[in-house]
Structures are given as structure tokens and as C-alpha cells.
mmCIF file of the N, C-alpha and C atoms, coordinates in Angstrom:
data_MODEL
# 
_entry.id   MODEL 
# 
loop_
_atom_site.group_PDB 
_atom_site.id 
_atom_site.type_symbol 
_atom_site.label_atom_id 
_atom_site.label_alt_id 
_atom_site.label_comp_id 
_atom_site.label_asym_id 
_atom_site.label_entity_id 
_atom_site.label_seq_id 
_atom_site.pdbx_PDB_ins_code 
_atom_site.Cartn_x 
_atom_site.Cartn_y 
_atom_site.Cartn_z 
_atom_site.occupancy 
_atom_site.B_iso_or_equiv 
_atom_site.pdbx_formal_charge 
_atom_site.auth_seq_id 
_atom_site.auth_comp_id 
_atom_site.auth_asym_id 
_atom_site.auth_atom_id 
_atom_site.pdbx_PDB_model_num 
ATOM 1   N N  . UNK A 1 1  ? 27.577 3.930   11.379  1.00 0.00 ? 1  UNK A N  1 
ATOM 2   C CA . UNK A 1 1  ? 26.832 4.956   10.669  1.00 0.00 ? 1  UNK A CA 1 
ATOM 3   C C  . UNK A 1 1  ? 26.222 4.339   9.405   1.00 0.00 ? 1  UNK A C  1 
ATOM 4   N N  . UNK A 1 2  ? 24.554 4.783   8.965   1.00 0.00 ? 2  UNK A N  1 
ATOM 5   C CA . UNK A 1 2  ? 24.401 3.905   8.055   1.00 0.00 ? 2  UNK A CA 1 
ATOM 6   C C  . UNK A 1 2  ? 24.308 4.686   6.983   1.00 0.00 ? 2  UNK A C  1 
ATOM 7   N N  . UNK A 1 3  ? 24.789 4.353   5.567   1.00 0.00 ? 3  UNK A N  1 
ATOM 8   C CA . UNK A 1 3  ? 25.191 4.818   4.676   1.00 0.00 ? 3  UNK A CA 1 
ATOM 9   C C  . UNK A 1 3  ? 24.100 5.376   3.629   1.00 0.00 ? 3  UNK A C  1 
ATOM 10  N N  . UNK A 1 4  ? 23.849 6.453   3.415   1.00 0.00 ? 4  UNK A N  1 
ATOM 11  C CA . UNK A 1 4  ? 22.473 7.527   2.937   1.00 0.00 ? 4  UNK A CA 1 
ATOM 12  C C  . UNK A 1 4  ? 22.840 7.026   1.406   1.00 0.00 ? 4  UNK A C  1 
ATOM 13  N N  . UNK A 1 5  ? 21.429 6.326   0.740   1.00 0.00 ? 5  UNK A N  1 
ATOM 14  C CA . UNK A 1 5  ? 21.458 5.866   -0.615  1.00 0.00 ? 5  UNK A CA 1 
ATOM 15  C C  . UNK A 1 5  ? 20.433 7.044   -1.245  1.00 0.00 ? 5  UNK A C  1 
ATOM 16  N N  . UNK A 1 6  ? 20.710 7.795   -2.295  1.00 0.00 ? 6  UNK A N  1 
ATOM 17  C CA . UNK A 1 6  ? 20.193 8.175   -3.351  1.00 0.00 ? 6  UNK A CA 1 
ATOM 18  C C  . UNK A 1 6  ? 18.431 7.958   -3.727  1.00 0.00 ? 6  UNK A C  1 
ATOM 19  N N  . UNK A 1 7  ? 17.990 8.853   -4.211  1.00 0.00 ? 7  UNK A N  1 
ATOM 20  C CA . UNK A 1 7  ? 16.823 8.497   -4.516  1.00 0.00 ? 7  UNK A CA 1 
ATOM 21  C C  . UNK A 1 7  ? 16.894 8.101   -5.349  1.00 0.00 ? 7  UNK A C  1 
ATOM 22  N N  . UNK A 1 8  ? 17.373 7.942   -6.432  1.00 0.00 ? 8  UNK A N  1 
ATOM 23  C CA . UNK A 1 8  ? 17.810 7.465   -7.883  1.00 0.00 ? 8  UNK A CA 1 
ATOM 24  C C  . UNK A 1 8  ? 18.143 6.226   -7.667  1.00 0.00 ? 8  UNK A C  1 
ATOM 25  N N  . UNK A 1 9  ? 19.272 5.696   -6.699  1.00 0.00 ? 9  UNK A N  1 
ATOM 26  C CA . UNK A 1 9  ? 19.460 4.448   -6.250  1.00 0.00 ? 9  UNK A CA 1 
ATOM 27  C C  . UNK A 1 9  ? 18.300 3.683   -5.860  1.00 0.00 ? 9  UNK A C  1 
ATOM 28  N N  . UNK A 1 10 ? 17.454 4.302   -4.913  1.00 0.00 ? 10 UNK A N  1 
ATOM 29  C CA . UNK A 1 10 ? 16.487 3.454   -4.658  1.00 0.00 ? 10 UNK A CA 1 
ATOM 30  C C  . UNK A 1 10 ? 15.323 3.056   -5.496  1.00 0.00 ? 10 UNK A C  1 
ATOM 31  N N  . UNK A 1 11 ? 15.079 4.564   -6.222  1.00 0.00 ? 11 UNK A N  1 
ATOM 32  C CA . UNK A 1 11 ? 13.965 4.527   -6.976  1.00 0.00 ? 11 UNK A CA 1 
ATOM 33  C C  . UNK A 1 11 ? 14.321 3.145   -8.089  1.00 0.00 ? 11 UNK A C  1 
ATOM 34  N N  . UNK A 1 12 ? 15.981 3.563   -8.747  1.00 0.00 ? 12 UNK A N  1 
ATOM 35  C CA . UNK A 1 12 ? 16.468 2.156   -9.398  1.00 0.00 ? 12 UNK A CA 1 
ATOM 36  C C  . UNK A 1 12 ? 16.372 0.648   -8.970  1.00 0.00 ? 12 UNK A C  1 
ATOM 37  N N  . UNK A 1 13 ? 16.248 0.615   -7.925  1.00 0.00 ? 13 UNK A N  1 
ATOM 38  C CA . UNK A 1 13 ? 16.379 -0.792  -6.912  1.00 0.00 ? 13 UNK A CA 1 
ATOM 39  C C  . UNK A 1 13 ? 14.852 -1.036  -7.311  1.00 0.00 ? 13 UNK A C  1 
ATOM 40  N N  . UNK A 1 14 ? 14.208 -0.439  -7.006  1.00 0.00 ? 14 UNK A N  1 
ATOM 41  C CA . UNK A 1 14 ? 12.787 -0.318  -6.844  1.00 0.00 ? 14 UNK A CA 1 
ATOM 42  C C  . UNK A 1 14 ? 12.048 -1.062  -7.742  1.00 0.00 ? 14 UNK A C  1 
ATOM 43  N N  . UNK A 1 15 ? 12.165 -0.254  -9.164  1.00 0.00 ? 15 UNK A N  1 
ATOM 44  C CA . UNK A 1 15 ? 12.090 -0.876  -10.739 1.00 0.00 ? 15 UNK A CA 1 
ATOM 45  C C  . UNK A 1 15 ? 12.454 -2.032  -10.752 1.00 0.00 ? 15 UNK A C  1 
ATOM 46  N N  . UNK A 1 16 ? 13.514 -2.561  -10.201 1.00 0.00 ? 16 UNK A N  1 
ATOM 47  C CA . UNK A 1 16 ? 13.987 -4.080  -10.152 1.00 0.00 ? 16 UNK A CA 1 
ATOM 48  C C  . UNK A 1 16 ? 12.974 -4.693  -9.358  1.00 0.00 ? 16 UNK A C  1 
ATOM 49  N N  . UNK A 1 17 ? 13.127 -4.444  -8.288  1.00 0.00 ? 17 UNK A N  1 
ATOM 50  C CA . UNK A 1 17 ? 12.139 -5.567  -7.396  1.00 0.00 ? 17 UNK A CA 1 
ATOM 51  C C  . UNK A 1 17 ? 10.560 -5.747  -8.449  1.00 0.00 ? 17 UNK A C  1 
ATOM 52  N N  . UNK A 1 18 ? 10.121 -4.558  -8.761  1.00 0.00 ? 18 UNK A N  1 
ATOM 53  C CA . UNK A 1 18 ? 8.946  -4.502  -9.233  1.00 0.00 ? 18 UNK A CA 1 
ATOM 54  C C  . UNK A 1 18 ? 8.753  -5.637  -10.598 1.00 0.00 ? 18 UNK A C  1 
ATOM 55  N N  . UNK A 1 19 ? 10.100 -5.415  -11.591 1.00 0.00 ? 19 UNK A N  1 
ATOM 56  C CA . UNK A 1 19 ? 10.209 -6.302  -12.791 1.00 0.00 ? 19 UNK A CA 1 
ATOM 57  C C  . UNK A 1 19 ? 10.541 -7.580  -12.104 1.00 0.00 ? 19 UNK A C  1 
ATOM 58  N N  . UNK A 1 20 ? 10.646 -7.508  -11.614 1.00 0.00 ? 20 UNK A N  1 
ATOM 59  C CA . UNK A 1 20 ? 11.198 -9.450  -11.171 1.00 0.00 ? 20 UNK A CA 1 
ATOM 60  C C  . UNK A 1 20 ? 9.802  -9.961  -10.437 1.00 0.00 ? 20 UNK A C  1 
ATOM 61  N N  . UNK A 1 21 ? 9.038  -8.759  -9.557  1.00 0.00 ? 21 UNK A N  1 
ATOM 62  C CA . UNK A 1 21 ? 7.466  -9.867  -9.525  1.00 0.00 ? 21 UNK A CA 1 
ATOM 63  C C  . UNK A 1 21 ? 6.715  -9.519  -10.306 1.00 0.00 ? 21 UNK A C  1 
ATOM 64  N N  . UNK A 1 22 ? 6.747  -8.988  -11.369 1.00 0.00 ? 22 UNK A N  1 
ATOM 65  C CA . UNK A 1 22 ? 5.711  -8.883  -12.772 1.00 0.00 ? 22 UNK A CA 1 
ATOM 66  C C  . UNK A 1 22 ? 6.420  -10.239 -13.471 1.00 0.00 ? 22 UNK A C  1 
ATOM 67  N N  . UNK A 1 23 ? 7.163  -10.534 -13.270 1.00 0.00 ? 23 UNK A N  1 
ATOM 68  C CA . UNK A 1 23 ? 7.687  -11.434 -13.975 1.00 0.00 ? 23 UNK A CA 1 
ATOM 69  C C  . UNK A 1 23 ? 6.915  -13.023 -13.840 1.00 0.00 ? 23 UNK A C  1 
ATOM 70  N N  . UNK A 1 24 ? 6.749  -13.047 -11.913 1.00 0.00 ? 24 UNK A N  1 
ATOM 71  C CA . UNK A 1 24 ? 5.910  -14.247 -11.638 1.00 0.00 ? 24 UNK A CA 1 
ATOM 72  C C  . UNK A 1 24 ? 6.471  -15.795 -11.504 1.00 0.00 ? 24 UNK A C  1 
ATOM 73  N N  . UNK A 1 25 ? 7.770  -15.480 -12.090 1.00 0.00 ? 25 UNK A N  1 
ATOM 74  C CA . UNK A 1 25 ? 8.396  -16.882 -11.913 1.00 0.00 ? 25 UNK A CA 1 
ATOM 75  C C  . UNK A 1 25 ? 9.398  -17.161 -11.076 1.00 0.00 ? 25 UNK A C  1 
ATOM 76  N N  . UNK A 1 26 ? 9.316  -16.690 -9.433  1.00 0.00 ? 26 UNK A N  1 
ATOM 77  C CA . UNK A 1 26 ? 10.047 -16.680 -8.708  1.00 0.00 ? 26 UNK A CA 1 
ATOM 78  C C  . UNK A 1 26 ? 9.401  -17.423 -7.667  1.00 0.00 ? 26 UNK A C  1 
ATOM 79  N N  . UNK A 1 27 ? 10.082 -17.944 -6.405  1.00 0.00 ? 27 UNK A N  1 
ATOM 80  C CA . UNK A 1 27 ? 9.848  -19.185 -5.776  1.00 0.00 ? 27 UNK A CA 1 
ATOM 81  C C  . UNK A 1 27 ? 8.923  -18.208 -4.794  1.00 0.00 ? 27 UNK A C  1 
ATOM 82  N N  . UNK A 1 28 ? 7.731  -18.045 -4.060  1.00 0.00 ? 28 UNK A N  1 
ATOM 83  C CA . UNK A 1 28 ? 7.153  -17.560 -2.992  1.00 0.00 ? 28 UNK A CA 1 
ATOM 84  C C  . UNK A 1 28 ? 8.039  -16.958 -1.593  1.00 0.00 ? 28 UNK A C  1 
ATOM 85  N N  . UNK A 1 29 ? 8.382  -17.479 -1.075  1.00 0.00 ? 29 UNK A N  1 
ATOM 86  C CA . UNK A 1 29 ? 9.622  -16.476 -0.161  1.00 0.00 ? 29 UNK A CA 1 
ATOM 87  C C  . UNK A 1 29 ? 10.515 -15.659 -0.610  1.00 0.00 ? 29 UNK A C  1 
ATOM 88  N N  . UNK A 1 30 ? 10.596 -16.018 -2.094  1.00 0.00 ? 30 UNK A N  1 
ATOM 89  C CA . UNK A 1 30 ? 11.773 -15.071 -2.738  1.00 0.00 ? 30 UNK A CA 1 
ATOM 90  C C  . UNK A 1 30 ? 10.602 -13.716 -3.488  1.00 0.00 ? 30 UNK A C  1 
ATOM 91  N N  . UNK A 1 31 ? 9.812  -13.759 -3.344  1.00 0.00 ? 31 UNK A N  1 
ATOM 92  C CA . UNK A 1 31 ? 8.597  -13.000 -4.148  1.00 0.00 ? 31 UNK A CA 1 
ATOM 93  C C  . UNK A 1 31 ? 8.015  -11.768 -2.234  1.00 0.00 ? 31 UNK A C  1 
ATOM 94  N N  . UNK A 1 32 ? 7.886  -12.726 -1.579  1.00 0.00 ? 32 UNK A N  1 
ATOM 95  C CA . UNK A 1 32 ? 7.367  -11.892 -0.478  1.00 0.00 ? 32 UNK A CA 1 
ATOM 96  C C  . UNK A 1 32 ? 8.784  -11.466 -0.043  1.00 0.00 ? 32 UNK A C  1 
ATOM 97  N N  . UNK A 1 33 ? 9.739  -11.665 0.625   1.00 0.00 ? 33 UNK A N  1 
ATOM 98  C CA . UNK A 1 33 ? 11.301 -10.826 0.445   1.00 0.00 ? 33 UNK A CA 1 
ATOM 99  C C  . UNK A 1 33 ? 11.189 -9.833  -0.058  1.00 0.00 ? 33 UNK A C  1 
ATOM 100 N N  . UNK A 1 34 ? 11.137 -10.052 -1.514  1.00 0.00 ? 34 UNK A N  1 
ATOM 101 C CA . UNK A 1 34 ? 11.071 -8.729  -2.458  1.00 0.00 ? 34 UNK A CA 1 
ATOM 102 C C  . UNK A 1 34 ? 10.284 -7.872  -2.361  1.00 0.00 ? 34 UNK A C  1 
ATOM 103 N N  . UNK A 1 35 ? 9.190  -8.263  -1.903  1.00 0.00 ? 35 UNK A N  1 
ATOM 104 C CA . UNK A 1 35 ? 7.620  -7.219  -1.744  1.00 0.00 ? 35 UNK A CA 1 
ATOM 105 C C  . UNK A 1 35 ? 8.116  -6.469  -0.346  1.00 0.00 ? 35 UNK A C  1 
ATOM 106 N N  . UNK A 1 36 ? 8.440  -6.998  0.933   1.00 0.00 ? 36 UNK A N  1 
ATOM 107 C CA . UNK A 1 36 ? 9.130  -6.048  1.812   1.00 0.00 ? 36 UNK A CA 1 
ATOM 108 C C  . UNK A 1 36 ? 10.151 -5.158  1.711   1.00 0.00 ? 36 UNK A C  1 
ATOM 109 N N  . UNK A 1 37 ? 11.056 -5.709  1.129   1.00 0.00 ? 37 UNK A N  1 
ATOM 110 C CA . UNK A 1 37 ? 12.239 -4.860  0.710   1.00 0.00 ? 37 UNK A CA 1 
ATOM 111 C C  . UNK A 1 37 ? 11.437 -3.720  -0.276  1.00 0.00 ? 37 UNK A C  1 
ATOM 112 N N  . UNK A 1 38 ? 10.595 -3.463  -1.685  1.00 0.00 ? 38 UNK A N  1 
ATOM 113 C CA . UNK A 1 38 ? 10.085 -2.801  -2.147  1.00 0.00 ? 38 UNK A CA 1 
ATOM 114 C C  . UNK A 1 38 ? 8.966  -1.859  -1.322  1.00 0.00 ? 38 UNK A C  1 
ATOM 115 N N  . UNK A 1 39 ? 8.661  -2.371  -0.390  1.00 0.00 ? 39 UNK A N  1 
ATOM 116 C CA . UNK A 1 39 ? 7.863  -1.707  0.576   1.00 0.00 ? 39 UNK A CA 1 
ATOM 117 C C  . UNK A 1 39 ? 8.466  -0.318  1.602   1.00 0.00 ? 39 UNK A C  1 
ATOM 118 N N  . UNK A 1 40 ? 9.802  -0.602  1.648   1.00 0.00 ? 40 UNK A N  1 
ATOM 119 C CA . UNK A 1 40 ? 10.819 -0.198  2.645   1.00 0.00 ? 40 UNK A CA 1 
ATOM 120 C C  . UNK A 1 40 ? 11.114 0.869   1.649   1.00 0.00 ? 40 UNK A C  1 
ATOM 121 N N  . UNK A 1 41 ? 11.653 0.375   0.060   1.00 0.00 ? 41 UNK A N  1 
ATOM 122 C CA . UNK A 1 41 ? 12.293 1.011   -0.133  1.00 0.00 ? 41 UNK A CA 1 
ATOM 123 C C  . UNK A 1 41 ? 11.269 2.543   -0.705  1.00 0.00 ? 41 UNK A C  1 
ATOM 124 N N  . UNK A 1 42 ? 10.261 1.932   -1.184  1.00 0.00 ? 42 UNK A N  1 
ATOM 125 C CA . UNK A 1 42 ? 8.940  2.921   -1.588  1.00 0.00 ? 42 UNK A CA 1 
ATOM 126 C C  . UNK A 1 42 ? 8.599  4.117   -0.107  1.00 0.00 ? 42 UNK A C  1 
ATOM 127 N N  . UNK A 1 43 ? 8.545  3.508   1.512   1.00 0.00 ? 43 UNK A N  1 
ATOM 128 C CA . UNK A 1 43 ? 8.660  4.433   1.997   1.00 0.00 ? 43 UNK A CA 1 
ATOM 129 C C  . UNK A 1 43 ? 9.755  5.507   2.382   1.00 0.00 ? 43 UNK A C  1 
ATOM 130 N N  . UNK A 1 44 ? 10.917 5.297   2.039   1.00 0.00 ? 44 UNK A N  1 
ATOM 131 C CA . UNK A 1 44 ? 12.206 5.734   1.727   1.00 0.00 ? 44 UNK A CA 1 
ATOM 132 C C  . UNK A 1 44 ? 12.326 6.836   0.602   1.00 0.00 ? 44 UNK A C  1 
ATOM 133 N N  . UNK A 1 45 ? 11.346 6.669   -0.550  1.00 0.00 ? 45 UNK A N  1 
ATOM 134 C CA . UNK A 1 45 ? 11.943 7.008   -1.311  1.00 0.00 ? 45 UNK A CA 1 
ATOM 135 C C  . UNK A 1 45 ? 10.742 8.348   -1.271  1.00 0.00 ? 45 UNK A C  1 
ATOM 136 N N  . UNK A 1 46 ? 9.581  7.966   -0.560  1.00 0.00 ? 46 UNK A N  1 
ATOM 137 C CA . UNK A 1 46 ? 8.302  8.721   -0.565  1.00 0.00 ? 46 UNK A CA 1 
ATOM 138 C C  . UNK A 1 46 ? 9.068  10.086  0.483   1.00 0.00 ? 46 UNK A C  1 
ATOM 139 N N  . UNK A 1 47 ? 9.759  9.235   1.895   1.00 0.00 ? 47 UNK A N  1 
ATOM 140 C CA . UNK A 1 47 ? 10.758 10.573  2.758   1.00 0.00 ? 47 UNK A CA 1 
ATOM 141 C C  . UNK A 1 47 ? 11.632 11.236  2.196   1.00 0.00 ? 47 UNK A C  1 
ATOM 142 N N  . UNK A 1 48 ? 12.063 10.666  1.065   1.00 0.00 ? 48 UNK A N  1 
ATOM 143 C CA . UNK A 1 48 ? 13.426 11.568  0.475   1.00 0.00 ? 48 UNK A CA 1 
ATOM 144 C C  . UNK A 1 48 ? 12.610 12.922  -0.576  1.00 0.00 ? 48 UNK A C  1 
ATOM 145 N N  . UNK A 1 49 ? 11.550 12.296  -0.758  1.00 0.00 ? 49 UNK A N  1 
ATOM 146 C CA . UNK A 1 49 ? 10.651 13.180  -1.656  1.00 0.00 ? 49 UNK A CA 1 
ATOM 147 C C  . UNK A 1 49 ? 10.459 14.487  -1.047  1.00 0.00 ? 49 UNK A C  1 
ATOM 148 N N  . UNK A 1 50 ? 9.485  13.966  0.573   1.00 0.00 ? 50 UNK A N  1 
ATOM 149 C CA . UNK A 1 50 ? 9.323  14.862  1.350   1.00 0.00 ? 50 UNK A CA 1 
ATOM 150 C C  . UNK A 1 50 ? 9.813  15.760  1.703   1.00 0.00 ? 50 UNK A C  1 
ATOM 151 N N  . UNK A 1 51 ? 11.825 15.229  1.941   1.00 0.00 ? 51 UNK A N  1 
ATOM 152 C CA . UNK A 1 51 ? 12.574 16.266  2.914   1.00 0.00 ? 51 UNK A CA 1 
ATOM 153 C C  . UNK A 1 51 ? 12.703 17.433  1.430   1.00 0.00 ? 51 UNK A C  1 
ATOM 154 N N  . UNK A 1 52 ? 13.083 16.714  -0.006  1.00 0.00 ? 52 UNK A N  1 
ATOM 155 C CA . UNK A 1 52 ? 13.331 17.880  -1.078  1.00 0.00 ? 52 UNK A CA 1 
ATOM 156 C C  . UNK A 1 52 ? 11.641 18.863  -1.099  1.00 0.00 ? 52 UNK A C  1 
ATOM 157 N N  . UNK A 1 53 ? 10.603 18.641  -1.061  1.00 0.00 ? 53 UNK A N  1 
ATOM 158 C CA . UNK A 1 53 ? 10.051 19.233  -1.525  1.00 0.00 ? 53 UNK A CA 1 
ATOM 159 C C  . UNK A 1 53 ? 9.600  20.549  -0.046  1.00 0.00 ? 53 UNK A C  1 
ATOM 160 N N  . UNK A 1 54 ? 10.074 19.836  0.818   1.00 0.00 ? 54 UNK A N  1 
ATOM 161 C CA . UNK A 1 54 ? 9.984  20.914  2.568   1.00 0.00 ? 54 UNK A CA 1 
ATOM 162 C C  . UNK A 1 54 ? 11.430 22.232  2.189   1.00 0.00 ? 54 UNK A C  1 
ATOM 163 N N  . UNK A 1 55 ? 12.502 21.349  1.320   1.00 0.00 ? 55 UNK A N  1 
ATOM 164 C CA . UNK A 1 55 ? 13.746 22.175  1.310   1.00 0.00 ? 55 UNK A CA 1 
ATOM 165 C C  . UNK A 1 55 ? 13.502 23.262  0.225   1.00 0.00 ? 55 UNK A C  1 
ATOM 166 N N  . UNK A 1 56 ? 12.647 22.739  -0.744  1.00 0.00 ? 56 UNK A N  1 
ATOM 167 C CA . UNK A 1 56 ? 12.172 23.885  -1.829  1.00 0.00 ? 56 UNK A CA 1 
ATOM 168 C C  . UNK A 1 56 ? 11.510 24.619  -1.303  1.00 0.00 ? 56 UNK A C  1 
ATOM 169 N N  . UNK A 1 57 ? 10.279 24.448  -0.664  1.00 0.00 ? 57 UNK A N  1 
ATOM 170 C CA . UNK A 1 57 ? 9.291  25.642  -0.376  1.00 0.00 ? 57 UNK A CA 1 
ATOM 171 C C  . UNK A 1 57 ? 9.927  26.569  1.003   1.00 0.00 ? 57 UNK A C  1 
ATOM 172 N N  . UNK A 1 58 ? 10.892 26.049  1.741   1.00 0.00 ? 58 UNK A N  1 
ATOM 173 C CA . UNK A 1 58 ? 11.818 26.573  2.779   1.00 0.00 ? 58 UNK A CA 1 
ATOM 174 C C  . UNK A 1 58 ? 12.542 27.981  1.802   1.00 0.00 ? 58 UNK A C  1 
ATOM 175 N N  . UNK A 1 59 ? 13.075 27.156  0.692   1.00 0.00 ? 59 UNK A N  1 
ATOM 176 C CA . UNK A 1 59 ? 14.119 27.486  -0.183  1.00 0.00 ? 59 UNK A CA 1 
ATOM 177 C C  . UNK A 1 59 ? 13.554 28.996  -0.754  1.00 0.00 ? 59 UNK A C  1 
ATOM 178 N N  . UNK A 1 60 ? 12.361 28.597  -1.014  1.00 0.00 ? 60 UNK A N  1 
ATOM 179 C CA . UNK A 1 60 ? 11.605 29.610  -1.782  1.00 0.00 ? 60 UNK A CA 1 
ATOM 180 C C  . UNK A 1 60 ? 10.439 30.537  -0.920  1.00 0.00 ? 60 UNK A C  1 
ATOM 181 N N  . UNK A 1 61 ? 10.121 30.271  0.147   1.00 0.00 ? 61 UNK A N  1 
ATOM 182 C CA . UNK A 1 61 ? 9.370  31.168  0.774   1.00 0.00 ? 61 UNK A CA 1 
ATOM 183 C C  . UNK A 1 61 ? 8.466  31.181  1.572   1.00 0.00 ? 61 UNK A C  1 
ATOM 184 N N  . UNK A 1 62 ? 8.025  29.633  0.766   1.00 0.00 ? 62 UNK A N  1 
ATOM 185 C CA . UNK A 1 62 ? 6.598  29.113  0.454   1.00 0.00 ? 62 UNK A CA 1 
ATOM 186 C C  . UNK A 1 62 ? 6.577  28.683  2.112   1.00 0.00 ? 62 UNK A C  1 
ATOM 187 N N  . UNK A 1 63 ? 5.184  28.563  2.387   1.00 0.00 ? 63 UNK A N  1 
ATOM 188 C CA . UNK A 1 63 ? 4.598  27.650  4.100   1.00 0.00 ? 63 UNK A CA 1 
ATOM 189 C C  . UNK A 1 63 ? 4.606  26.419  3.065   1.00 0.00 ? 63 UNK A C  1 
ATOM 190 N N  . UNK A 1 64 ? 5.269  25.079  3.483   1.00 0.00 ? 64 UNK A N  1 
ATOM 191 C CA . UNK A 1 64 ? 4.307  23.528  2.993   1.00 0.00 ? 64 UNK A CA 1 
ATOM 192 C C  . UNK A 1 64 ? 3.475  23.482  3.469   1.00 0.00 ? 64 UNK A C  1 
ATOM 193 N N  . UNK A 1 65 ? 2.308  22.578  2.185   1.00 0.00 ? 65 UNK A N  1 
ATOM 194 C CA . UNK A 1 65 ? 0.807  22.699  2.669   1.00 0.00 ? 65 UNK A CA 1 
ATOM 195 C C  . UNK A 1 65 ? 0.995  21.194  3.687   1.00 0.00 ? 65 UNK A C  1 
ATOM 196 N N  . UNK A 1 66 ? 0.259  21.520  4.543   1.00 0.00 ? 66 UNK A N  1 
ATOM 197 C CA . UNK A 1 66 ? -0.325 19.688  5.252   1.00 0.00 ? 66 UNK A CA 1 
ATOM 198 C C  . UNK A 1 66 ? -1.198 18.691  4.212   1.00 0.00 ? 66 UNK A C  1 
ATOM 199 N N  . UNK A 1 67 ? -0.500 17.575  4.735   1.00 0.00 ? 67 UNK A N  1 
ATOM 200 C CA . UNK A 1 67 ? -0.997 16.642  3.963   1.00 0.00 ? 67 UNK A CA 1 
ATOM 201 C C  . UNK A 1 67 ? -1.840 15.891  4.449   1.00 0.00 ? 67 UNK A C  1 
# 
């Protein structure tokens, strides 16, 4: 079973990957690594967005608009 991380967690992870290639002084495989993993975790964090903001307008009444 794989273990459900936080949006806060990720969004935190996230900030990291991002400061470490603004940074620029990292070896090229260790720079593209990071850019996938930040890629993953950005669409992750874009679904966790999704399912809260489907659970609010559920929550509250609302139809979600299409995107």
C-alpha cells in the first residue's frame, strides 16, 4: 500500500527541489532528477488541490465548473 503524503509535505519537498536548481550548482543528472521528481510532485500536488476543491463545492452545494 503506498503511503498518502500531505500537500504540505509535498508542496514542502517542492520548494526544495525548486531552491536547489535556482541555485545552479549542481552536477546535470542531479539537476534533471530533480526537475522530474518536481514535475511528479507539482502534478500531485495540482490532484490533491483538485480532489479538496470537488470536496468543497460537493460540501457546499455548488456543481464544479469544467476546466
Amino acid at each position: 500500500m503506498e503511503e498518502k503524503i500531505s500537500f504540505e509535505d509535498n508542496l514542502a519537498r517542492l520548494g526544495k527541489i525548486v531552491s536547489e536548481l535556482e541555485k545552479g550548482d549542481i552536477p546535470l543528472e542531479k539537476a534533471v532528477e530533480l526537475y522530474g521528481e518536481g514535475i511528479k510532485l507539482s502534478a500531485e500536488c495540482r490532484r490533491q488541490l483538485s480532489e479538496a476543491h470537488i470536496k468543497i463545492t460537493e460540501d457546499s452545494g455548488e456543481v464544479p465548473a469544467e476546466n
